[in-house]
C-alpha positions as CSV (number, residue, x, y, z in Angstrom):
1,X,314.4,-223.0,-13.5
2,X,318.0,-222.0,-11.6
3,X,318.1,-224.8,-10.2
4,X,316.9,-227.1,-12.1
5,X,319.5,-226.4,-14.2
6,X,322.0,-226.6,-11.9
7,X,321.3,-230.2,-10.9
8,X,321.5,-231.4,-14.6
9,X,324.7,-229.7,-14.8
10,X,325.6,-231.7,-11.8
11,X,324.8,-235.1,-12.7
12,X,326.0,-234.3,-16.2
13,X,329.4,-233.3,-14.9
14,X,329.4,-236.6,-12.7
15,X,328.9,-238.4,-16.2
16,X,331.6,-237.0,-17.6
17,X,333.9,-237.8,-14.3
18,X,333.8,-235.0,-12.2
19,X,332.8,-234.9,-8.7
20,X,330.6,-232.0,-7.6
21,X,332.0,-230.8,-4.2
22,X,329.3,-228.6,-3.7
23,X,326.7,-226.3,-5.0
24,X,326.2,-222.5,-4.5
25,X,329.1,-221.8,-2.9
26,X,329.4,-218.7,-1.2
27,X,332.9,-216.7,-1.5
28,X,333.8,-213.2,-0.9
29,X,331.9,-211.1,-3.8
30,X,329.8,-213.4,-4.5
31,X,328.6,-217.1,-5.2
32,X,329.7,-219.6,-7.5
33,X,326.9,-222.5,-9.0
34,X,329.2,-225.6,-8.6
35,X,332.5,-226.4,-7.5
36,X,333.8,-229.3,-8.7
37,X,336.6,-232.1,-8.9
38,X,338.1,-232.7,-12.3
39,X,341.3,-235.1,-12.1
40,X,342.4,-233.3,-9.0
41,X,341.8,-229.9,-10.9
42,X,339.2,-228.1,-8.5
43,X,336.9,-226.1,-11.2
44,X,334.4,-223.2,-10.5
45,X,331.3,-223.9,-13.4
46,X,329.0,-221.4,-14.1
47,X,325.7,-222.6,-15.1
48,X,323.1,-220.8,-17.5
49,X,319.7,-222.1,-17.9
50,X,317.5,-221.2,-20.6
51,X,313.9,-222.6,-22.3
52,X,313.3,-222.3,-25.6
53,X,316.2,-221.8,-28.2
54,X,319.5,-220.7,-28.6
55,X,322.8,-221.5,-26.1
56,X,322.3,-220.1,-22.6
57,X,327.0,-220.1,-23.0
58,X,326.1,-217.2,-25.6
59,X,324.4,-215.1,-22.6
60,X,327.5,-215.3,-20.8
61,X,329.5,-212.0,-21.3
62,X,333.2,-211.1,-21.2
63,X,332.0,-209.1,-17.5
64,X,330.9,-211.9,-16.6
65,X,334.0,-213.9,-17.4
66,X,335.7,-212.2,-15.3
67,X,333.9,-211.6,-12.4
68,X,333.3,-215.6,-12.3
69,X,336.7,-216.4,-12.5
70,X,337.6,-213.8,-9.9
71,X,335.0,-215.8,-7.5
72,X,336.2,-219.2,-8.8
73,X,340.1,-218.7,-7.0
74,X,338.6,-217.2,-4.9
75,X,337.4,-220.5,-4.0
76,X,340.5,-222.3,-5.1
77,X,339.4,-223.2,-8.4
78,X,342.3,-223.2,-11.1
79,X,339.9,-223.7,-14.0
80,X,336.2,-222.2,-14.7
81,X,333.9,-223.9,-17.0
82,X,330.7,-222.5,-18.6
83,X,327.7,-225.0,-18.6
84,X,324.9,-223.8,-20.3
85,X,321.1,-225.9,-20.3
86,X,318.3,-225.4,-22.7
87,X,315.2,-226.7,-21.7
88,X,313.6,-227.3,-24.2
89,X,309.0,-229.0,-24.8
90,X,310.5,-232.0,-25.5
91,X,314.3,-232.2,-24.6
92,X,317.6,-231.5,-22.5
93,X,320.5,-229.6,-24.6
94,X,323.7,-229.3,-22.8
95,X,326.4,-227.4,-23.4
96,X,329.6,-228.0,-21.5
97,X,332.7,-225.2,-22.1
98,X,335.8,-226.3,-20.0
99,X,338.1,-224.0,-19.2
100,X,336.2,-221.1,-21.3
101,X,336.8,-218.3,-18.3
């Protein structure tokens, strides 16, 4: 489900004009599920997938937050964005935060 998540995110991200550089990125600490290009801003996203209801952004604590934006300049991001995907019987709900970390 991970990863089906995370390749919606992608292509959703390349919709909106960002270039995915690349996916799971390992850093010191930890991993990061995109990193990606956004008018020569490099950004760490952090993707949530969920089925059923609600908004998978919800499930992403303050801890959490943190630790992803640790990871993200870690990696040379400037910016982290939350990305969260519902999927649902009969539909795809995104939910794109920018710069939320």
């Amino acid at each position: 489900m991970g990863r089906a998540g995370e390749l919606i995110a992608g292509r959703f991200l390349e919709g909106h004009g960002l270039t995915v550089l690349a996916r799971n990125v390992r850093v010191d600490g930890g991993e990061i599920d995109l990193l990606a290009l956004d008018s020569g801003v490099r950004v760490a996203v952090e993707v949530r997938t969920i089925t059923g209801t609600g908004d998978p952004v919800d499930a992403v604590g303050h801890g959490k937050r943190r630790r992803v934006r640790r990871l993200g300049s870690r990696a040379g991001a400037v910016r982290v964005d939350f990305l969260g995907v519902r999927l649902g019987r009969d539909d795809v709900v995104v939910h794109w935060v920018p710069g939320c970390g």
